[in-house]
Backbone bond lengths (Angstrom), bond angles and torsions (degrees), N, CA, C in turn:
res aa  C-N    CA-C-N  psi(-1)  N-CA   C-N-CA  omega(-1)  CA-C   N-CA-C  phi
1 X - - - 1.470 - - 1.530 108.99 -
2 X 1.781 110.89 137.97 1.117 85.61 -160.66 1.946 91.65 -118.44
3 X 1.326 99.41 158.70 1.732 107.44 -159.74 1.788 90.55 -118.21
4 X 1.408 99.04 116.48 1.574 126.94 157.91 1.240 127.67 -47.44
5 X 1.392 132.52 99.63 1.550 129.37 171.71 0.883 97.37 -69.36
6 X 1.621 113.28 138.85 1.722 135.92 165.13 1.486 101.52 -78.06
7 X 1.438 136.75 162.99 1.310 150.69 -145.24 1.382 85.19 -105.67
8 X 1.138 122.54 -36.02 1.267 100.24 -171.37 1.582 132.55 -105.77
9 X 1.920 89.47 14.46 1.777 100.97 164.66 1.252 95.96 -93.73
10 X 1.341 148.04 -63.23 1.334 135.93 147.49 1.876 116.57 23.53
11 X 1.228 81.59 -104.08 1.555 97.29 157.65 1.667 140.58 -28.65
12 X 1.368 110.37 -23.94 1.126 138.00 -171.94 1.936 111.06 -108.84
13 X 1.381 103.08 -45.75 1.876 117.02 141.35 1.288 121.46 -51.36
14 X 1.801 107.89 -28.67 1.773 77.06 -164.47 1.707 98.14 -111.93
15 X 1.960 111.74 6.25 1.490 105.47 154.53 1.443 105.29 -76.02
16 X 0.688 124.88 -44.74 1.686 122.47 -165.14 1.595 105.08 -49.52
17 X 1.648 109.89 -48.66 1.651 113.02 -170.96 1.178 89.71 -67.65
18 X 1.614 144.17 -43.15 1.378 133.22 -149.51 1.368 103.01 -76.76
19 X 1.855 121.12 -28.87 1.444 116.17 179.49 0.991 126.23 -61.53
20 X 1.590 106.49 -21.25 1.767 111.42 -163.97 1.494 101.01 -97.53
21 X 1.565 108.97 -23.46 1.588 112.82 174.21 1.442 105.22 -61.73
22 X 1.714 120.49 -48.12 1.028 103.18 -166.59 1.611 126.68 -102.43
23 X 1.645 95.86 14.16 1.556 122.24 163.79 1.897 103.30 -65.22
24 X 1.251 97.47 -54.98 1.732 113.02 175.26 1.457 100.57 -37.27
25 X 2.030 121.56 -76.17 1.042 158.79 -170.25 1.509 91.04 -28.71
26 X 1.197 123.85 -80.59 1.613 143.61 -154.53 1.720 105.29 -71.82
27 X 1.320 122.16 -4.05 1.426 147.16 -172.38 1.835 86.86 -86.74
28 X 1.296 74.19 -99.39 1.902 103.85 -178.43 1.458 122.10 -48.22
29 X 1.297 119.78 -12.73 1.468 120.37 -147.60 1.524 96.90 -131.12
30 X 1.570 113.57 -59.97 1.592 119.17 -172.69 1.138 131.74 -92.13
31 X 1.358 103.10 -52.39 1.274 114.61 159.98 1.405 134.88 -25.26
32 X 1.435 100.09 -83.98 1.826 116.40 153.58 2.091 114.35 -6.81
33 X 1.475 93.10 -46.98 1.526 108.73 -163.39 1.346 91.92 -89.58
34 X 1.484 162.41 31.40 1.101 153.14 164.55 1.390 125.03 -89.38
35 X 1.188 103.74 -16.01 1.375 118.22 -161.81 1.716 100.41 -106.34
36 X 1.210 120.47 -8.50 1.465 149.25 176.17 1.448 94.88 -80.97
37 X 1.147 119.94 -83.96 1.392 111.10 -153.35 1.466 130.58 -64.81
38 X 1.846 105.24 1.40 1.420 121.52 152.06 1.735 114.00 -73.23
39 X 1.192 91.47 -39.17 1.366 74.68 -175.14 1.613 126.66 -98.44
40 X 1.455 106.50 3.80 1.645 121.82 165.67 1.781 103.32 -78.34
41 X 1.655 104.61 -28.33 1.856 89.24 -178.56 1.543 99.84 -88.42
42 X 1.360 136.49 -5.04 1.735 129.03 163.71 1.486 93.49 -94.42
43 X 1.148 155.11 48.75 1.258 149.82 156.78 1.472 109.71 -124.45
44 X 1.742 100.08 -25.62 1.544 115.47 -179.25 1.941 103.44 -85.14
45 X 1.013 94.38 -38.86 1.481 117.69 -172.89 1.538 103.69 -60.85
46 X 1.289 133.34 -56.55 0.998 156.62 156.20 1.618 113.11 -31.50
47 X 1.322 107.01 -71.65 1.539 110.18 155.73 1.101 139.59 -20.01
48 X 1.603 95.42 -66.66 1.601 107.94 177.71 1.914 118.23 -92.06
49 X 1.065 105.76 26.17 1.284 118.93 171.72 1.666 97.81 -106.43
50 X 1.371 119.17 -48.63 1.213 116.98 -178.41 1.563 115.24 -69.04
51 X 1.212 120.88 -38.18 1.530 137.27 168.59 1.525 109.29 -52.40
52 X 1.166 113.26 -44.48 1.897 109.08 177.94 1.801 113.69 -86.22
53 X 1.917 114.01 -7.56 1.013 102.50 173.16 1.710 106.13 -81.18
54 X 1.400 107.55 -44.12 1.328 107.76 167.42 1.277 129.04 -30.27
55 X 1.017 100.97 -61.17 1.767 121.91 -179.84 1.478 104.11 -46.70
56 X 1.206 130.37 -64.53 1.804 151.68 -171.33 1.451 100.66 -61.15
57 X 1.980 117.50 -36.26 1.543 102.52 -158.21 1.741 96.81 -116.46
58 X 1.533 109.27 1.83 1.681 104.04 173.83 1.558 102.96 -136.92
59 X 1.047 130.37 -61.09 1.933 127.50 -164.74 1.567 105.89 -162.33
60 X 1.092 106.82 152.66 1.452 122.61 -171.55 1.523 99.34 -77.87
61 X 1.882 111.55 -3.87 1.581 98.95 -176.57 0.867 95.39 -117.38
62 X 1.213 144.14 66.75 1.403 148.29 144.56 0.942 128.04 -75.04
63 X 1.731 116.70 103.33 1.737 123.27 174.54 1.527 99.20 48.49
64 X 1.668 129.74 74.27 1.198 134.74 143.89 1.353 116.36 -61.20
65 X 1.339 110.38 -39.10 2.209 93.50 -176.58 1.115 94.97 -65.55
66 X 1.709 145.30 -51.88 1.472 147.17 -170.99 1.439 105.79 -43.94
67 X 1.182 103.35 -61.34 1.978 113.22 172.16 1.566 101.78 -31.63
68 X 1.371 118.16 -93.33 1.119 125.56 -167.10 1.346 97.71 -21.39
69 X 1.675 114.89 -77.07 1.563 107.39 -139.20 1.366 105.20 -81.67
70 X 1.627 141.32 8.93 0.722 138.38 134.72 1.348 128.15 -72.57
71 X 1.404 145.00 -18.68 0.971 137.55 118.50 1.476 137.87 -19.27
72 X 1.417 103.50 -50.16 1.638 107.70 163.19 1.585 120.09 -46.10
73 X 1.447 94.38 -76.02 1.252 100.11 167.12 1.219 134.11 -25.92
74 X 1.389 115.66 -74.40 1.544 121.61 -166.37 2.011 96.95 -135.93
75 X 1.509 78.79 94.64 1.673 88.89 168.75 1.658 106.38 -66.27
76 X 1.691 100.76 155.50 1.509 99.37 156.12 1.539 121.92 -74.90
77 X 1.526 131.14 5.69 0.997 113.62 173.93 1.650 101.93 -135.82
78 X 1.167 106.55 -154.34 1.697 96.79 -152.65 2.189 94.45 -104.28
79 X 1.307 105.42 -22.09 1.725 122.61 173.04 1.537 98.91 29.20
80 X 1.569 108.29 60.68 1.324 108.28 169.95 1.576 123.28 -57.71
81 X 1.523 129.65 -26.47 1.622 122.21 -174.46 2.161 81.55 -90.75
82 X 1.139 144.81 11.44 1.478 113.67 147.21 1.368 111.09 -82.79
83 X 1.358 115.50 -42.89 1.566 110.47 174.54 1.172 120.84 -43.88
84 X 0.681 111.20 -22.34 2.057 121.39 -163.00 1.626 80.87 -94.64
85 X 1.533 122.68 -95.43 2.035 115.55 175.87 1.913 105.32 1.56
86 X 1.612 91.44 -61.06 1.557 92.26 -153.35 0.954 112.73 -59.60
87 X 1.750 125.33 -45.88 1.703 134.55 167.50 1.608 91.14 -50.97
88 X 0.692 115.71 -91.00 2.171 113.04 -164.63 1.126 114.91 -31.58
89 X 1.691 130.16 -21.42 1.483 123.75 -179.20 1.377 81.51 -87.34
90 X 1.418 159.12 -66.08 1.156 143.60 -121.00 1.505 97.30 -105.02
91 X 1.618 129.40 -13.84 1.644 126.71 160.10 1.344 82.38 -56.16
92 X 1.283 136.27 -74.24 1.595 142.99 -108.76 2.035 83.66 -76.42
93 X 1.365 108.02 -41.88 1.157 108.95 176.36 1.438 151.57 -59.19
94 X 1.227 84.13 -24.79 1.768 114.70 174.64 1.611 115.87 -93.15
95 X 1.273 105.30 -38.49 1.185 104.74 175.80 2.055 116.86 111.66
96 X 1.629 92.86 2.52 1.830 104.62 166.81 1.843 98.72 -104.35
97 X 1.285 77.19 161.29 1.897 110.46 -179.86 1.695 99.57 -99.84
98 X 1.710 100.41 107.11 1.437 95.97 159.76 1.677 135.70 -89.17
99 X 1.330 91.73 107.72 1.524 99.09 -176.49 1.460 116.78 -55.34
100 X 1.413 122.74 -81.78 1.356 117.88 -172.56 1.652 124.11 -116.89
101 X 0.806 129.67 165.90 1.768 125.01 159.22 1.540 124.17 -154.60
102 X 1.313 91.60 118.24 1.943 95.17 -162.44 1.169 86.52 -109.90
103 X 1.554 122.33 122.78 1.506 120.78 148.28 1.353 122.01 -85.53
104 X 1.201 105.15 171.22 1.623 106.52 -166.36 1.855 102.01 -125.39
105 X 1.590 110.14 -178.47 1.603 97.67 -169.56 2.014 101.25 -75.88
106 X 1.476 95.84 138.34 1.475 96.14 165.49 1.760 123.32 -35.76
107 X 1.519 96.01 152.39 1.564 109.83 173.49 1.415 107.34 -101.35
108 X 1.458 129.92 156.11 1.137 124.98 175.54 1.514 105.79 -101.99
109 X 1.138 109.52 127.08 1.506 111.48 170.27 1.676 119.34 -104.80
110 X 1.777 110.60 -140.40 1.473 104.46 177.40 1.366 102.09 -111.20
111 X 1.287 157.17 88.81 1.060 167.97 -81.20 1.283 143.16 6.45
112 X 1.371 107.37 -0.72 1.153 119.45 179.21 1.967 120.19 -143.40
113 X 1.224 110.84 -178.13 1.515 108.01 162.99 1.187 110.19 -123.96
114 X 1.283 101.59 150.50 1.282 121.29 172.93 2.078 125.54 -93.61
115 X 1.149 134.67 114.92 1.365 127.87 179.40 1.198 109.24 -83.24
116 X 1.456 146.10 135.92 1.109 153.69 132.90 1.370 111.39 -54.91
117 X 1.705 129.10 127.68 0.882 154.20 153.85 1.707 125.70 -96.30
118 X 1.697 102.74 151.31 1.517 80.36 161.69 1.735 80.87 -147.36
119 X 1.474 98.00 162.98 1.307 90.25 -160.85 1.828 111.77 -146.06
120 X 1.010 155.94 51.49 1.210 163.59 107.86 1.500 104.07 59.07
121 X 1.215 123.20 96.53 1.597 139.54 163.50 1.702 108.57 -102.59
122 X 1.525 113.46 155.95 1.549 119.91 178.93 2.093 79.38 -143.09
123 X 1.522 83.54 135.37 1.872 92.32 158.79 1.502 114.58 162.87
124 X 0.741 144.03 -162.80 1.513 150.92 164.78 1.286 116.59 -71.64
125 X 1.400 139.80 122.39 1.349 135.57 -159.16 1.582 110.91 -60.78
126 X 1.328 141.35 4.85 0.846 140.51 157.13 1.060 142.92 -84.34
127 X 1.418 110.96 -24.71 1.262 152.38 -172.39 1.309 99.95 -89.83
128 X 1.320 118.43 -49.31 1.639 112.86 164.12 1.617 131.45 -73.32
129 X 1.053 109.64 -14.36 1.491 130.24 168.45 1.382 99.75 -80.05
130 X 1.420 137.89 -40.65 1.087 128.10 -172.27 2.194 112.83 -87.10
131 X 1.218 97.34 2.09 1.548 126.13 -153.32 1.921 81.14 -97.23
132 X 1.302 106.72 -42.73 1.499 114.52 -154.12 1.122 109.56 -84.29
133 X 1.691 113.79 -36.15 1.642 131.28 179.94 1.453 117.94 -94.10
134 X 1.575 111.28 16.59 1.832 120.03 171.22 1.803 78.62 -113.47
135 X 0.890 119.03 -27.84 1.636 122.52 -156.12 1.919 82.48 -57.73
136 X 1.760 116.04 -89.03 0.642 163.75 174.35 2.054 102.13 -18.98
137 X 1.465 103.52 -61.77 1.546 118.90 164.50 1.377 122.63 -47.14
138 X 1.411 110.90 -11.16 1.538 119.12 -149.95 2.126 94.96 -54.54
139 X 1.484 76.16 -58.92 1.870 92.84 -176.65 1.915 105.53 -131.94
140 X 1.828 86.01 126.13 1.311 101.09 168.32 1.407 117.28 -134.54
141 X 1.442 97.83 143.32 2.000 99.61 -175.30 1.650 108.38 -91.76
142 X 0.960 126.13 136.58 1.245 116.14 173.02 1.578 94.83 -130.46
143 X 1.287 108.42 139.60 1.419 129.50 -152.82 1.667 112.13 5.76
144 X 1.208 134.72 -66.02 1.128 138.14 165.42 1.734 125.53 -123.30
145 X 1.648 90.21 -16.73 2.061 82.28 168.90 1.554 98.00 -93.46
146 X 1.572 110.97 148.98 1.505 150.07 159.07 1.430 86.22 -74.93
147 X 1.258 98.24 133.66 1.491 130.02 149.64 1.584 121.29 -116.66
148 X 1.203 138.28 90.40 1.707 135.90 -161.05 1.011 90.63 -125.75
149 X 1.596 127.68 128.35 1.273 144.94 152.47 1.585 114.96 -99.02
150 X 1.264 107.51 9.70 1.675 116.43 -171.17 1.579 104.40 160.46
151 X 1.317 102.27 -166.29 1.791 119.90 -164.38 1.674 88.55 -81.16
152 X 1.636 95.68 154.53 1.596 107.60 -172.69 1.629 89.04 -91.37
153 X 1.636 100.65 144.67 1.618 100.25 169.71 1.594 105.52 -142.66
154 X 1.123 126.89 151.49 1.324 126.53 -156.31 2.016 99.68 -141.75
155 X 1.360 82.18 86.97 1.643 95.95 179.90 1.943 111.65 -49.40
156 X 1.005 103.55 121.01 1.803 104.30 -170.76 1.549 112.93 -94.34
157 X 1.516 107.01 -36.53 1.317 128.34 179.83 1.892 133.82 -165.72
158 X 0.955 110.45 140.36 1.745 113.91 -167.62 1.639 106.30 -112.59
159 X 1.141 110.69 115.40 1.791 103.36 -177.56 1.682 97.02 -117.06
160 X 1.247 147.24 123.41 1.316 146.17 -144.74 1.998 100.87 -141.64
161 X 1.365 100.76 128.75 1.408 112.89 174.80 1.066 113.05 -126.67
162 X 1.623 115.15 152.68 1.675 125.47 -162.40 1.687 83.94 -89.98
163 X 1.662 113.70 142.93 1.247 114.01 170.93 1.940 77.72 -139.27
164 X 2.072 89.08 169.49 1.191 113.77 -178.05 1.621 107.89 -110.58
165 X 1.654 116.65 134.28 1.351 120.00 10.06 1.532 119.65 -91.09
166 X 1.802 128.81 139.04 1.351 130.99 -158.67 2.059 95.24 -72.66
167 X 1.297 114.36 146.51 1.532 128.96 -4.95 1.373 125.83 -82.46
168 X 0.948 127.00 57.62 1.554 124.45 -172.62 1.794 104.40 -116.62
169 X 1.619 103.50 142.17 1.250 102.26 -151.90 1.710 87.95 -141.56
170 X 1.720 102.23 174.16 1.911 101.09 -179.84 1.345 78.79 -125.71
171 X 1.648 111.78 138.61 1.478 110.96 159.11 1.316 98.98 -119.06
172 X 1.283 115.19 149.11 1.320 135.94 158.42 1.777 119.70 -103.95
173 X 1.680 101.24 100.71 1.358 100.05 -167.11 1.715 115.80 -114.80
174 X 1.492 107.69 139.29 1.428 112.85 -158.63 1.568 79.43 -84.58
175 X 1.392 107.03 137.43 1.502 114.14 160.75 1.703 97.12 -148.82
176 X 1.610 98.51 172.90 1.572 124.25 -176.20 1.711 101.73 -146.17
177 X 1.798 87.36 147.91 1.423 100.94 -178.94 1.334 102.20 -135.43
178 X 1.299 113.89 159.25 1.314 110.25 -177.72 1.842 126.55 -137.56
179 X 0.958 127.12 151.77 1.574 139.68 -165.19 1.445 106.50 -94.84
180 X 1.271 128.85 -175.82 1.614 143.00 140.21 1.176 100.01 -92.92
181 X 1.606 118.49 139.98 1.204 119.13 159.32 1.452 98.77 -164.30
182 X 1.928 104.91 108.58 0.999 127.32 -162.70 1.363 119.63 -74.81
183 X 1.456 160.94 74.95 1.193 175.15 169.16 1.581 112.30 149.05
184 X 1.095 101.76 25.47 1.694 103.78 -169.65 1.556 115.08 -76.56
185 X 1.554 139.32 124.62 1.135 108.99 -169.42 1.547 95.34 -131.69
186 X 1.267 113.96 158.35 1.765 116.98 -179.97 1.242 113.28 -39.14
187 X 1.618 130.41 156.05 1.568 123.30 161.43 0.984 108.92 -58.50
188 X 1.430 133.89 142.24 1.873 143.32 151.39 1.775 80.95 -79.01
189 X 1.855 92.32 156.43 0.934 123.11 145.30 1.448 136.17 -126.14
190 X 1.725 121.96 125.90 1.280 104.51 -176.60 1.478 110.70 -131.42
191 X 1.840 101.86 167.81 1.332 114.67 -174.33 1.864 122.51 -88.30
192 X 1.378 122.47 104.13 1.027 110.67 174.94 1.539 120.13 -71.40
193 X 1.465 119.06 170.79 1.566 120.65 178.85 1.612 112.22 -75.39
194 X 1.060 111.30 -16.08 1.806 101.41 162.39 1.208 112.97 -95.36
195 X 1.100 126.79 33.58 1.834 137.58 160.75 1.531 104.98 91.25
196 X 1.144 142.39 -6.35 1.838 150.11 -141.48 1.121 89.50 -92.55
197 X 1.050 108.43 162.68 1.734 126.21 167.22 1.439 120.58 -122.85
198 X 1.154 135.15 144.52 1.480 139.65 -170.54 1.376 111.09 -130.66
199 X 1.049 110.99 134.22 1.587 120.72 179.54 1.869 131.21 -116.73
200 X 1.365 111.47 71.30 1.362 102.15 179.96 1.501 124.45 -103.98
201 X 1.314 95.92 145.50 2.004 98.48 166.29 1.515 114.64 -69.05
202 X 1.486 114.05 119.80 2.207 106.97 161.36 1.184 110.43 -70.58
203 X 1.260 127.22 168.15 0.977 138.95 158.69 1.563 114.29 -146.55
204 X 1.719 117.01 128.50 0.856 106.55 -166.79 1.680 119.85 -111.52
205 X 1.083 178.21 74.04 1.081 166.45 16.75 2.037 107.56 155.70
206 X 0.989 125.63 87.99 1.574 124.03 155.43 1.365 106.97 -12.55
207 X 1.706 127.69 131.04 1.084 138.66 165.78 2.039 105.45 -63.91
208 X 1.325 127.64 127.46 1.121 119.07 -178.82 1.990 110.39 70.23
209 X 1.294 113.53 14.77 1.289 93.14 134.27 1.736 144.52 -147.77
């Protein structure tokens, strides 16, 4: 006797296979790239440190397309309601509803900071996969030209829930954005003699300014 799948156990099989595909995916695929997008915003950082010495020690027109899209990238300030635009044009694009986005206090990096985000998508698991890889596209270096269509964001982690009707799912995704911030240098950490640990940011200061 033979027993009829309903469309929507189907459906409910083929989120489940897609989670573990894209459990695999975020292994092999994203992950790997995390450790990149620190060091594409000190490569940007770097850039535009060299771009404003230019600017100061030859012409105010120095490499304007470079400006811009380094500008895109990594503003000097932190312009949290564009971040927020930029996530909502690229939901609006994919085809998920962005629910929320709480940032958290900046990280100090090597020229720059980094924001912690967390960020709340609803859509069809594809739609969020495709949500993750405009995320991700925003800015790419290819050997020495920047390509920035928006702020660099560096997806850290994807935690994904089955919502109704299946396949539609809520992810909650750890992401980071990042600023210019010109003498900025990582926290040191040090050991005091009663065993404690201390944690400060340097900051270092341009000779002559």
């Amino acid at each position: 006797m033979k027993r009829e799948v309903s469309p929507r156990a189907i459906a409910v099989v083929l989120l489940a296979v897609a989670v573990v595909l894209g459990a695999a995916g975020w292994f092999l695929l994203v992950s790997p790239k995390r450790s990149q997008a620190s060091k594409l915003a000190a490569t940007i950082a770097t850039k535009q440190s060299q771009v404003s010495t230019e600017m100061r020690q030859a012409s105010a027109t120095a490499q304007p397309a470079q400006t811009e899209s380094l500008g895109k990238a990594l503003p000097d300030v932190p312009l949290m309601p564009d971040v927020v635009d930029q996530l909502n044009a690229l939901a609006n694009r994919s085809g998920v509803v962005l629910d929320t986005i709480t940032p958290q206090a900046p990280v100090p990096g090597t020229g720059f900071e980094a924001i912690p985000l967390s960020v709340v998508v609803d859509g069809r698991y594809f739609a969020v996969e495709k949500f993750l890889r405009l995320v991700r596209e925003q800015v790419q270096l290819d050997n020495s030209n920047l390509d920035a269509h928006g702020r660099l964001f560096d997806v850290q982690g994807v935690q994904l829930q089955q919502t109704e009707p299946a396949p539609s799912v809520t992810a909650t995704l750890s992401l980071r954005t990042f600023y210019y911030a010109a003498g900025v240098a990582p926290p040191t950490t040090e050991t005091t003699t009663d065993g404690t640990t201390t944690t400060e940011a340097t900051t270092t200061t341009a000779a002559g300014s």
